[in-house]
PyMOL Python script that loads the backbone (N, CA, C, O; Angstrom):
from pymol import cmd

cmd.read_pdbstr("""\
ATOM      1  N   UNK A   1     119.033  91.560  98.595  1.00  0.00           N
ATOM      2  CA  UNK A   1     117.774  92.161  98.206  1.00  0.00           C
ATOM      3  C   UNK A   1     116.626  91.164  98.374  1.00  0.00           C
ATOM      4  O   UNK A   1     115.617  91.513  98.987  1.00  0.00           O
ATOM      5  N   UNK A   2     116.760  89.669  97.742  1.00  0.00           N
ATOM      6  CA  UNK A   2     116.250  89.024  98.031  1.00  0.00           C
ATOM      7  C   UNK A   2     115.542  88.710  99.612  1.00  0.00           C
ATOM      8  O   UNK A   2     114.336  88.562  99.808  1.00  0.00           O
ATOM      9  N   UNK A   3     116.938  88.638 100.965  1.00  0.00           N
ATOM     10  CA  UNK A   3     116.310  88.684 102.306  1.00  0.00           C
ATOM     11  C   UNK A   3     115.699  89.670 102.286  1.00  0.00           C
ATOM     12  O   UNK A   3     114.589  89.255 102.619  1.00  0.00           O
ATOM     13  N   UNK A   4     115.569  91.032 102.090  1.00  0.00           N
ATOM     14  CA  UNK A   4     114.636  92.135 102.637  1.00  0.00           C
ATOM     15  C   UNK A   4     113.560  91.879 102.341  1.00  0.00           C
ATOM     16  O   UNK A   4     112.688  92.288 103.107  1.00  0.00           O
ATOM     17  N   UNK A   5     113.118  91.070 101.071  1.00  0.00           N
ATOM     18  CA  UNK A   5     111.954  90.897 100.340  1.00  0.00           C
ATOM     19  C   UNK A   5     111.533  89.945 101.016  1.00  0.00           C
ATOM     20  O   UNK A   5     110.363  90.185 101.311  1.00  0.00           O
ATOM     21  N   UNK A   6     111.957  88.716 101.535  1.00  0.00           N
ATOM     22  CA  UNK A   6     111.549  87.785 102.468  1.00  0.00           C
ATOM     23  C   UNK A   6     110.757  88.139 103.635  1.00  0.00           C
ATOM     24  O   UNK A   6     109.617  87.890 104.027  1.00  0.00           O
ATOM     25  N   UNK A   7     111.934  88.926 104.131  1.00  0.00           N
ATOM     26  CA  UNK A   7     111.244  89.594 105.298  1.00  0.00           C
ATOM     27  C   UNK A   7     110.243  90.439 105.755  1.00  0.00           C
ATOM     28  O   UNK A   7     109.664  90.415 106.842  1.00  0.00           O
ATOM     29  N   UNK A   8     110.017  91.608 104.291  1.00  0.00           N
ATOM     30  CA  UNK A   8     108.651  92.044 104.496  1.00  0.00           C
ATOM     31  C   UNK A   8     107.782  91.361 104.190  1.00  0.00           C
ATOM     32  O   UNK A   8     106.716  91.311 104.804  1.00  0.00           O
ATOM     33  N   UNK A   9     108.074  90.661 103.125  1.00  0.00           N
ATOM     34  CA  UNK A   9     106.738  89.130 103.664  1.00  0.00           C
ATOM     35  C   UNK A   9     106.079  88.699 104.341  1.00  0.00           C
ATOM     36  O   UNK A   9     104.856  88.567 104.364  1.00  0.00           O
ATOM     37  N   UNK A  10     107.179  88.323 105.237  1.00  0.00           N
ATOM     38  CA  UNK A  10     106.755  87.845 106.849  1.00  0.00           C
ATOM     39  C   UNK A  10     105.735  88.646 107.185  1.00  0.00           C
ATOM     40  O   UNK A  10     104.565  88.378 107.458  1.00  0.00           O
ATOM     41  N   UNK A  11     106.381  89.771 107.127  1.00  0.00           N
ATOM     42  CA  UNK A  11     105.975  90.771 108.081  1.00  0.00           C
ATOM     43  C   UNK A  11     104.123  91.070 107.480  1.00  0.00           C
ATOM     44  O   UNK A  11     103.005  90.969 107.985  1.00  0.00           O
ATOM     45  N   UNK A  12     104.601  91.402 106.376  1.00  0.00           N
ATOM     46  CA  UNK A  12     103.139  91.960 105.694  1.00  0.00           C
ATOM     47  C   UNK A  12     102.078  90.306 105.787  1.00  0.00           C
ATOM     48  O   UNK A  12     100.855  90.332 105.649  1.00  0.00           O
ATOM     49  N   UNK A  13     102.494  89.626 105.919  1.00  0.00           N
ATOM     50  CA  UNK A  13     101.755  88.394 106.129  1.00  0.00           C
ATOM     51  C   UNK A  13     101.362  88.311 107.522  1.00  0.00           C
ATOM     52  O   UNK A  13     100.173  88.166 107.803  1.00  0.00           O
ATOM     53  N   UNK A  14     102.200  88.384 108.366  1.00  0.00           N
ATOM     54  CA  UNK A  14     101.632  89.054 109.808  1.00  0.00           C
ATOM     55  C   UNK A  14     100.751  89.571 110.018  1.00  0.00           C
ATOM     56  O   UNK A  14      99.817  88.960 110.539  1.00  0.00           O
ATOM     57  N   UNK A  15     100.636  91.030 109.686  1.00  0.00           N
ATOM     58  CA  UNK A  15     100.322  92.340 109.673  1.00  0.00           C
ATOM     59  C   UNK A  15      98.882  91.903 108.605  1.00  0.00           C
ATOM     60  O   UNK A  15      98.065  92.786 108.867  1.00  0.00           O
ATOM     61  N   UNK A  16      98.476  91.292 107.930  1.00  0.00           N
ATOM     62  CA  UNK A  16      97.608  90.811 106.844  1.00  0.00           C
ATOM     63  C   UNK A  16      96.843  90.048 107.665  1.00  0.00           C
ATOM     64  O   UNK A  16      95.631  90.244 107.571  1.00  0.00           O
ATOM     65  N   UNK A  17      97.354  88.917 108.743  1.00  0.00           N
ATOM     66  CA  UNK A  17      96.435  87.764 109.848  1.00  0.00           C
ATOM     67  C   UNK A  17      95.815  88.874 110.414  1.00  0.00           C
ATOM     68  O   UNK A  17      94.685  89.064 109.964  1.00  0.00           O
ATOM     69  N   UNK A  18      96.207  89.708 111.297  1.00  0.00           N
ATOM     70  CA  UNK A  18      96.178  90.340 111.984  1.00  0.00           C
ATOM     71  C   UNK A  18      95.054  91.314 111.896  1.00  0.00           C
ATOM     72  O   UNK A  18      94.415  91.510 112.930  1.00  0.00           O
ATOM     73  N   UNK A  19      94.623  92.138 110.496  1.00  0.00           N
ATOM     74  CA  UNK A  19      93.865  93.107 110.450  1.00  0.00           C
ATOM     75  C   UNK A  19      92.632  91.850 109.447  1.00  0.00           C
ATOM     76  O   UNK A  19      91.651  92.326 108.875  1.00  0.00           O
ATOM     77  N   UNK A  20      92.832  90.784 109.415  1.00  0.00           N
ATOM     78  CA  UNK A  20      91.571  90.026 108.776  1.00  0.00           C
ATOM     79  C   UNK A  20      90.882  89.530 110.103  1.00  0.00           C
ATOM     80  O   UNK A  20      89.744  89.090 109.939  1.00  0.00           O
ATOM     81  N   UNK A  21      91.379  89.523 111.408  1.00  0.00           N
ATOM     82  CA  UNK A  21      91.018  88.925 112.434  1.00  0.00           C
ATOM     83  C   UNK A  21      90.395  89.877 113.195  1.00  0.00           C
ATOM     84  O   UNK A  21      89.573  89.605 114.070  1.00  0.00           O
ATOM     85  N   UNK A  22      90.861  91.332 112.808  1.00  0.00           N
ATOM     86  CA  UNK A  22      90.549  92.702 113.854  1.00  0.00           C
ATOM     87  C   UNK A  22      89.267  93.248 113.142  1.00  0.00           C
ATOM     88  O   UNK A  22      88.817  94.303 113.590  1.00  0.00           O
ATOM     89  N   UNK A  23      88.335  92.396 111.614  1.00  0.00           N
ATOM     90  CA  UNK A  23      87.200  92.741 111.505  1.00  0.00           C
ATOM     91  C   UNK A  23      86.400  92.539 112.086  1.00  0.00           C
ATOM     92  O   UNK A  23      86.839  91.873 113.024  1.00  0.00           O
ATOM     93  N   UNK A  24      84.794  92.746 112.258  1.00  0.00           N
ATOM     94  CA  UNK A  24      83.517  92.764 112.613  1.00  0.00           C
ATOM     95  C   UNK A  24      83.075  91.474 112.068  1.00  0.00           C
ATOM     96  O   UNK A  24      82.836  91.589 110.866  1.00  0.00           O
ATOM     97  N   UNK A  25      82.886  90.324 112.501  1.00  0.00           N
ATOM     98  CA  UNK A  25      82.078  89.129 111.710  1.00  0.00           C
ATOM     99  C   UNK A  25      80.602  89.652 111.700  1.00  0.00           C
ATOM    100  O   UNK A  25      80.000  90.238 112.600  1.00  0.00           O
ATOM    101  N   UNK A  26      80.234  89.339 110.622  1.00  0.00           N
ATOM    102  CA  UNK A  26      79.184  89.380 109.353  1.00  0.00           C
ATOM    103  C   UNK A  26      78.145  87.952 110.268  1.00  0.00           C
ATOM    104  O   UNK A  26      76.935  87.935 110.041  1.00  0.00           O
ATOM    105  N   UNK A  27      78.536  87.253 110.895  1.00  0.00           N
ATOM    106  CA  UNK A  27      77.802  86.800 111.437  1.00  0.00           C
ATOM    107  C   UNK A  27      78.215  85.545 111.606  1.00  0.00           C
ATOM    108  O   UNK A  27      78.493  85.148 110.474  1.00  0.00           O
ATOM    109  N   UNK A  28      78.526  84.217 112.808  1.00  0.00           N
ATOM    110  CA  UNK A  28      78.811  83.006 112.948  1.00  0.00           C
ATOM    111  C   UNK A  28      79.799  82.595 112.261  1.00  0.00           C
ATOM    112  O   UNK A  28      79.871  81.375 112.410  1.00  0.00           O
ATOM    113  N   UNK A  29      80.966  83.144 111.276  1.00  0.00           N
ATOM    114  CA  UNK A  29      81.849  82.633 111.122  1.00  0.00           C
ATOM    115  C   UNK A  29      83.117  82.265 112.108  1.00  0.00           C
ATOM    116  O   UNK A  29      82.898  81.988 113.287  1.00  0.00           O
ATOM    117  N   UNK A  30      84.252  82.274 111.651  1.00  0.00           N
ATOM    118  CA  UNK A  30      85.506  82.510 112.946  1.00  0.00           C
ATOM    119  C   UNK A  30      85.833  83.347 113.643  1.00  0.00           C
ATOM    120  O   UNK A  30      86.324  83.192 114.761  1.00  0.00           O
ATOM    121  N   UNK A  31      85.459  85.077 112.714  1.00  0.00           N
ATOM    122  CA  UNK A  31      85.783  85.838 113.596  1.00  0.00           C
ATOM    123  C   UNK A  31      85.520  85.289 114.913  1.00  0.00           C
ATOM    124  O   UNK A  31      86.340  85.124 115.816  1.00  0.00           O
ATOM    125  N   UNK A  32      84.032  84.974 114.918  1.00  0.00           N
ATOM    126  CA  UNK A  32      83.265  84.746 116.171  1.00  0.00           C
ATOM    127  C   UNK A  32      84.072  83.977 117.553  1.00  0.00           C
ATOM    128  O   UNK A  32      83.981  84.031 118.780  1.00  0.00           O
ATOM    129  N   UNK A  33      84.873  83.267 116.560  1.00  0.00           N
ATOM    130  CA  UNK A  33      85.294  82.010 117.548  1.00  0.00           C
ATOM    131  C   UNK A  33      86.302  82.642 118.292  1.00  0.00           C
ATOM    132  O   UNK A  33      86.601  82.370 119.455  1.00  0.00           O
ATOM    133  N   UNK A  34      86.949  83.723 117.386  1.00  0.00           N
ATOM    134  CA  UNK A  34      88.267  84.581 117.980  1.00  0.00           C
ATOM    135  C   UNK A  34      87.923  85.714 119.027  1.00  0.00           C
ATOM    136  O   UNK A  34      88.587  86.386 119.816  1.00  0.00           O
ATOM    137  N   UNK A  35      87.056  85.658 118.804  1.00  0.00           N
ATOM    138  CA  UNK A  35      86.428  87.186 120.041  1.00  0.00           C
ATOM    139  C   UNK A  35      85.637  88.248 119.048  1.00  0.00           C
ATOM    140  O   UNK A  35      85.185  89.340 119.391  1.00  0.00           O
ATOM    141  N   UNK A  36      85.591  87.729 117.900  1.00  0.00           N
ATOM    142  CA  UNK A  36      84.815  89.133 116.847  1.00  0.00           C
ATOM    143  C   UNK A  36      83.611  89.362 117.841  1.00  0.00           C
ATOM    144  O   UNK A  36      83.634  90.526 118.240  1.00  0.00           O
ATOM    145  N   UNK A  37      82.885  88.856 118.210  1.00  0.00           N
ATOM    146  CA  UNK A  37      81.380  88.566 118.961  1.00  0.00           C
ATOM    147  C   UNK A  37      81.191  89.900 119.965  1.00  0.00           C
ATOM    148  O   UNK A  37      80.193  90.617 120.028  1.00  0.00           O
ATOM    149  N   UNK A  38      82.675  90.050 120.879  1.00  0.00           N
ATOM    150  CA  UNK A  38      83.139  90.768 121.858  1.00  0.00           C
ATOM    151  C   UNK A  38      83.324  92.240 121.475  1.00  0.00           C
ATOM    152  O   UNK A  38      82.973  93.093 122.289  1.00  0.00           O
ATOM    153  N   UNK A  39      84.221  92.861 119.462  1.00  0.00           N
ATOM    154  CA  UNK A  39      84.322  93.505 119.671  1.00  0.00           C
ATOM    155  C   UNK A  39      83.326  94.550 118.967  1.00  0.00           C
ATOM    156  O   UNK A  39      83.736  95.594 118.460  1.00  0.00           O
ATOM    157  N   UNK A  40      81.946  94.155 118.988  1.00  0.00           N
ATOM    158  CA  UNK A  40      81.222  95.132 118.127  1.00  0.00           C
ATOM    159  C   UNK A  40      80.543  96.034 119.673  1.00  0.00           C
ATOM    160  O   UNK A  40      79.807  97.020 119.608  1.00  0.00           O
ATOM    161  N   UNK A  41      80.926  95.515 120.694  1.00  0.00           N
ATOM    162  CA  UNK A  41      80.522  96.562 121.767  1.00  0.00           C
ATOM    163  C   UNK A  41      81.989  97.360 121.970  1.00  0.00           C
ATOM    164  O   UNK A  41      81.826  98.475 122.467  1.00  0.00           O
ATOM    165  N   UNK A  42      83.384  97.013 121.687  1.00  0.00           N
ATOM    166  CA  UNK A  42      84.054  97.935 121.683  1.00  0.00           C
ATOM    167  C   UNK A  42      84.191  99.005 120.964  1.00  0.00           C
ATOM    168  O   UNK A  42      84.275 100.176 121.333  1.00  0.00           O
ATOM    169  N   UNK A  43      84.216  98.422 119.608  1.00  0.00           N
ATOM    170  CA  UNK A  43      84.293  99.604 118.455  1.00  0.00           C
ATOM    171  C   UNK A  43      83.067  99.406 117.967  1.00  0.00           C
ATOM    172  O   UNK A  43      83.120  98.211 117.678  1.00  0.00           O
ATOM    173  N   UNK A  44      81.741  99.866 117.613  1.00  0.00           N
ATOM    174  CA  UNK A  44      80.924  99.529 116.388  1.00  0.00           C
ATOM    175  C   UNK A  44      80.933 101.061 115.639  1.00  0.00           C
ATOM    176  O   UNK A  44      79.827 101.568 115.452  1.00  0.00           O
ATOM    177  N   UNK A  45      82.119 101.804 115.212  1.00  0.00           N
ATOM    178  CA  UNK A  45      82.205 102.910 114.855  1.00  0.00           C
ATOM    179  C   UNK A  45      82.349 102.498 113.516  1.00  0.00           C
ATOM    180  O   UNK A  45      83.095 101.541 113.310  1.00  0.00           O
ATOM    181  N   UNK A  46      81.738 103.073 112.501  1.00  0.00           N
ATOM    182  CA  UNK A  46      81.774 102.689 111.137  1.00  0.00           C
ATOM    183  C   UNK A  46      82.807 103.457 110.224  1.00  0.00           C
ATOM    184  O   UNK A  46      83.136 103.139 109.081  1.00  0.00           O
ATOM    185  N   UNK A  47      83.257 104.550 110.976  1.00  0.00           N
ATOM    186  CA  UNK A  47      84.669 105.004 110.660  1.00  0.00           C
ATOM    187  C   UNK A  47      85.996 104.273 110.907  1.00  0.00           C
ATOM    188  O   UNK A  47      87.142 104.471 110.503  1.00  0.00           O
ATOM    189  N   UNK A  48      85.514 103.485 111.602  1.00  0.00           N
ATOM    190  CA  UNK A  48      86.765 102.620 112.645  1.00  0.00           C
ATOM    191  C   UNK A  48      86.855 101.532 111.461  1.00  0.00           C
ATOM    192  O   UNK A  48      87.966 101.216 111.038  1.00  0.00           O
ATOM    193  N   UNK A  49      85.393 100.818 110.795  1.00  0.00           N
ATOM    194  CA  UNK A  49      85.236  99.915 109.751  1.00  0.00           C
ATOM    195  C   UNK A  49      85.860 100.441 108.173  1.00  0.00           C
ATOM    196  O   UNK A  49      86.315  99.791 107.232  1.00  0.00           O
ATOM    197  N   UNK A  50      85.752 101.190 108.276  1.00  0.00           N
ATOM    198  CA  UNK A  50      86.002 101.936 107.066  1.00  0.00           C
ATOM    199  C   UNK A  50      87.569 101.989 106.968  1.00  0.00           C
ATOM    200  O   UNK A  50      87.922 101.309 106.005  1.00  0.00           O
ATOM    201  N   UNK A  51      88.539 102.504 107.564  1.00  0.00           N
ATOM    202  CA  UNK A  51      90.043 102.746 107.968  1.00  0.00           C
ATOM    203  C   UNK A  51      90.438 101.213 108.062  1.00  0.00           C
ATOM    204  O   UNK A  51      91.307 100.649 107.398  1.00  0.00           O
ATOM    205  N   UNK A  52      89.690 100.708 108.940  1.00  0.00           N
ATOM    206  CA  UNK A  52      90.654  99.212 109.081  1.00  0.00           C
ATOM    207  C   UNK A  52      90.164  98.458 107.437  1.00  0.00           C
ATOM    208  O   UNK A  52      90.940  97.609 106.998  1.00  0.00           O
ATOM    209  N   UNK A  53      89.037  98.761 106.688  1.00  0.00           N
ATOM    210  CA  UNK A  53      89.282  98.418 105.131  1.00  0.00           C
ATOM    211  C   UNK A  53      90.347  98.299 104.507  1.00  0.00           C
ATOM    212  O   UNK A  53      91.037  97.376 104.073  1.00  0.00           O
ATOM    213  N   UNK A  54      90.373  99.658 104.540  1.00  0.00           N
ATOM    214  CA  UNK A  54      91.264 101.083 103.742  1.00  0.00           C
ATOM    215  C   UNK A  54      92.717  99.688 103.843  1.00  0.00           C
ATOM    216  O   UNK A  54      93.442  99.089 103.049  1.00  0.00           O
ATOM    217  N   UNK A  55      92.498  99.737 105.236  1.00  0.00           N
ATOM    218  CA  UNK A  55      93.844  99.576 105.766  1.00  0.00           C
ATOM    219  C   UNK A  55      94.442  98.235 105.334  1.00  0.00           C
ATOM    220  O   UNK A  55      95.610  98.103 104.969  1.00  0.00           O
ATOM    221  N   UNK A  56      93.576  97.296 105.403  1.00  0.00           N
ATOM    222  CA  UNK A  56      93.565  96.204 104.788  1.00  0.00           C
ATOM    223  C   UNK A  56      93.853  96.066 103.521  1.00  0.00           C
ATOM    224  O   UNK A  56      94.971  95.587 103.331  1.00  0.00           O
ATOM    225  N   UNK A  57      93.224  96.321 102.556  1.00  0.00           N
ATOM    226  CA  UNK A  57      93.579  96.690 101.166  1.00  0.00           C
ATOM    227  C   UNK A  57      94.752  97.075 100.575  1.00  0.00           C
ATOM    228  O   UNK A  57      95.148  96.726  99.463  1.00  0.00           O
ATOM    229  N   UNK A  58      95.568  98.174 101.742  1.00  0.00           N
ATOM    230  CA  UNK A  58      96.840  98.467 100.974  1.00  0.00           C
ATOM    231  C   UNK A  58      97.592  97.698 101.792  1.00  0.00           C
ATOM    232  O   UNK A  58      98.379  97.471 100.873  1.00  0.00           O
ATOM    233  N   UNK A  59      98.140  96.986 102.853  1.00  0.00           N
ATOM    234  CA  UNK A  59      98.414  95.864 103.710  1.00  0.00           C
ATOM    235  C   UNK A  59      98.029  94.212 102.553  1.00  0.00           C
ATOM    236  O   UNK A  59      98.671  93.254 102.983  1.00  0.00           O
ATOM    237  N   UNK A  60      97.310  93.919 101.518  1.00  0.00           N
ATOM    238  CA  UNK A  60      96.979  93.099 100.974  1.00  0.00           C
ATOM    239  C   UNK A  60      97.322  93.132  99.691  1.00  0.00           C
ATOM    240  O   UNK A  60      97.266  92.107  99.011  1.00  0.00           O
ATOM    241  N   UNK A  61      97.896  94.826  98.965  1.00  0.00           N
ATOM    242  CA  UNK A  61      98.412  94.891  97.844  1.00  0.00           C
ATOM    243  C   UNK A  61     100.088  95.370  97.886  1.00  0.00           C
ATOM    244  O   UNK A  61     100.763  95.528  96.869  1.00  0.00           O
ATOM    245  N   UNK A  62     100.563  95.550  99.223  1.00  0.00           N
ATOM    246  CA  UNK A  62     101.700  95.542  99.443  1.00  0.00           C
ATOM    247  C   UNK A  62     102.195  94.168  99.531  1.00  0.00           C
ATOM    248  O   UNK A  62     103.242  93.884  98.950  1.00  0.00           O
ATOM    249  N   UNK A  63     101.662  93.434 100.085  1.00  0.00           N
ATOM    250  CA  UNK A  63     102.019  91.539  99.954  1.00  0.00           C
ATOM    251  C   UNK A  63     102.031  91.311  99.027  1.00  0.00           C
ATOM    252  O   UNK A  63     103.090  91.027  98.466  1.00  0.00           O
ATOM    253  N   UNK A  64     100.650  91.320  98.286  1.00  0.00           N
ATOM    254  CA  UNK A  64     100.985  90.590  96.520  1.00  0.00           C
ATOM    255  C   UNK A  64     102.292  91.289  95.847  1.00  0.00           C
ATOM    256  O   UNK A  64     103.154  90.613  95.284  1.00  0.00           O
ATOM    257  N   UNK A  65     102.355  92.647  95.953  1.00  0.00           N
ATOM    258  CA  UNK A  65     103.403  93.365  94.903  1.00  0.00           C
ATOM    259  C   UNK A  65     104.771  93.103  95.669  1.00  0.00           C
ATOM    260  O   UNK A  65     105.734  93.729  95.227  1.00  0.00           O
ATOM    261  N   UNK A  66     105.018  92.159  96.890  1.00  0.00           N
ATOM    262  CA  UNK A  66     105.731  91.494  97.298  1.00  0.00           C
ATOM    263  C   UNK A  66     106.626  90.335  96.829  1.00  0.00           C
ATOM    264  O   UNK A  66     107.785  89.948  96.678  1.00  0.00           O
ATOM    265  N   UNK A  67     105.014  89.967  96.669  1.00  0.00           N
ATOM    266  CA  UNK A  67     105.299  88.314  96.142  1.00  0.00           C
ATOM    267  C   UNK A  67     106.079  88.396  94.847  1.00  0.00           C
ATOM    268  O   UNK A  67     107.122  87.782  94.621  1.00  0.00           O
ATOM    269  N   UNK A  68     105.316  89.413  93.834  1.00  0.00           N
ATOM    270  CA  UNK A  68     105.438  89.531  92.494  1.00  0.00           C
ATOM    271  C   UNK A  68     107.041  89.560  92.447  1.00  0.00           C
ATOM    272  O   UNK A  68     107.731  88.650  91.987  1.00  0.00           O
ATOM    273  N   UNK A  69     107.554  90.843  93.038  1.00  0.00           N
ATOM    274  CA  UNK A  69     108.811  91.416  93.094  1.00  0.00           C
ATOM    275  C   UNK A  69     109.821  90.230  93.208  1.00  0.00           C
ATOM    276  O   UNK A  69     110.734  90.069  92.399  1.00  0.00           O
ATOM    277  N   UNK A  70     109.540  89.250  94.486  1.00  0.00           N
ATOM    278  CA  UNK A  70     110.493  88.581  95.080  1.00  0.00           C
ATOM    279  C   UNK A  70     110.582  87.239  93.747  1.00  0.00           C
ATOM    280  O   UNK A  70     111.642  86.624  93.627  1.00  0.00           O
ATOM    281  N   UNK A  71     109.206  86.859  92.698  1.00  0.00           N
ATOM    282  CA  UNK A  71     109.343  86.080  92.307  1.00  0.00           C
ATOM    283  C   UNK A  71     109.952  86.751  91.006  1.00  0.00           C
ATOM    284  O   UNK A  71     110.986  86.218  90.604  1.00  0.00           O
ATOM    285  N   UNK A  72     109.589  87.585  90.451  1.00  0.00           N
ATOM    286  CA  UNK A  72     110.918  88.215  89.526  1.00  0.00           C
ATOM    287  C   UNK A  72     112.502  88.428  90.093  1.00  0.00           C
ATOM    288  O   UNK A  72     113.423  88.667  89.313  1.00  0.00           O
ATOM    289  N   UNK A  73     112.673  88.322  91.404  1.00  0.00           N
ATOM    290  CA  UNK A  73     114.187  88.106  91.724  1.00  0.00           C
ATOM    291  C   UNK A  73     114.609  87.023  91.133  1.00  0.00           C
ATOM    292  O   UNK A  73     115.313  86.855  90.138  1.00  0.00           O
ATOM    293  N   UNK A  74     113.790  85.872  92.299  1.00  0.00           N
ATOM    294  CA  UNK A  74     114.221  84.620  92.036  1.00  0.00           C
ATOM    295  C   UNK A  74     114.526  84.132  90.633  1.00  0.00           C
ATOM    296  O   UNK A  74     115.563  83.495  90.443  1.00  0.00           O
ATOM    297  N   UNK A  75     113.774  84.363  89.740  1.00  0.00           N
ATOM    298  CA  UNK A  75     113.643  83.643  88.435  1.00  0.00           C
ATOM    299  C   UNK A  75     114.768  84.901  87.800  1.00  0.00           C
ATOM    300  O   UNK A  75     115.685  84.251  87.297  1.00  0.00           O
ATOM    301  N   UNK A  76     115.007  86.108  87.656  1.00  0.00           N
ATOM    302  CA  UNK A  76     116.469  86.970  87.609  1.00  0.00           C
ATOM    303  C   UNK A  76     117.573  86.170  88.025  1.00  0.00           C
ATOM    304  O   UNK A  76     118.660  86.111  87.450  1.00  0.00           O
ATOM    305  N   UNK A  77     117.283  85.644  88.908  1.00  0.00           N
ATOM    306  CA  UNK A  77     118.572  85.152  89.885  1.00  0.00           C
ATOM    307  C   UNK A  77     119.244  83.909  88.942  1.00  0.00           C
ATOM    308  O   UNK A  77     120.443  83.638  88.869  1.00  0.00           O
ATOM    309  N   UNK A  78     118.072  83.200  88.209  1.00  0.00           N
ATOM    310  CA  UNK A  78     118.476  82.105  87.808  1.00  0.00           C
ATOM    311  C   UNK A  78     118.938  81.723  86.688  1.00  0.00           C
ATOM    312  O   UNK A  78     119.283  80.552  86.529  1.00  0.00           O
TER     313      UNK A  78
END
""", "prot")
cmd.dss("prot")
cmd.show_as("cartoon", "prot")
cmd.util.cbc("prot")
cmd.orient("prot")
């Protein structure tokens, strides 16, 4: 039980880089450095901003309630 919990970790920690990098920079931060700069002529759809929030948020409270879970194993375990 413990590996499964590991592993969506990973994963949701992945999946967490991933949609913090696929925002709109606010202006001269890193996005910028990553290509944010590039994609406000692809998407500047504010529905598109809105969903990848959304999306973020439960992608960011599925990790923590991750963490939580896996660290009530561990300390169960012991």
């Amino acid at each position: 039980m413990v590996m499964g919990f590991s592993i969506a970790l990973i994963v949701f920690s992945l999946l967490l880089m991933l949609l913090v990098l696929m925002h709109k920079g606010k202006g001269g931060g890193l996005s910028d450095m990553f290509g944010g700069g590039m994609q406000s002529s692809v998407g500047g759809s504010s529905v598109a901003e809105r969903n990848l929030d959304r999306i973020t948020v439960v992608v960011g409270l599925a990790w923590f309630a991750c963490i939580v879970v896996l660290g009530l194993l561990m300390k169960l375990d012991n």
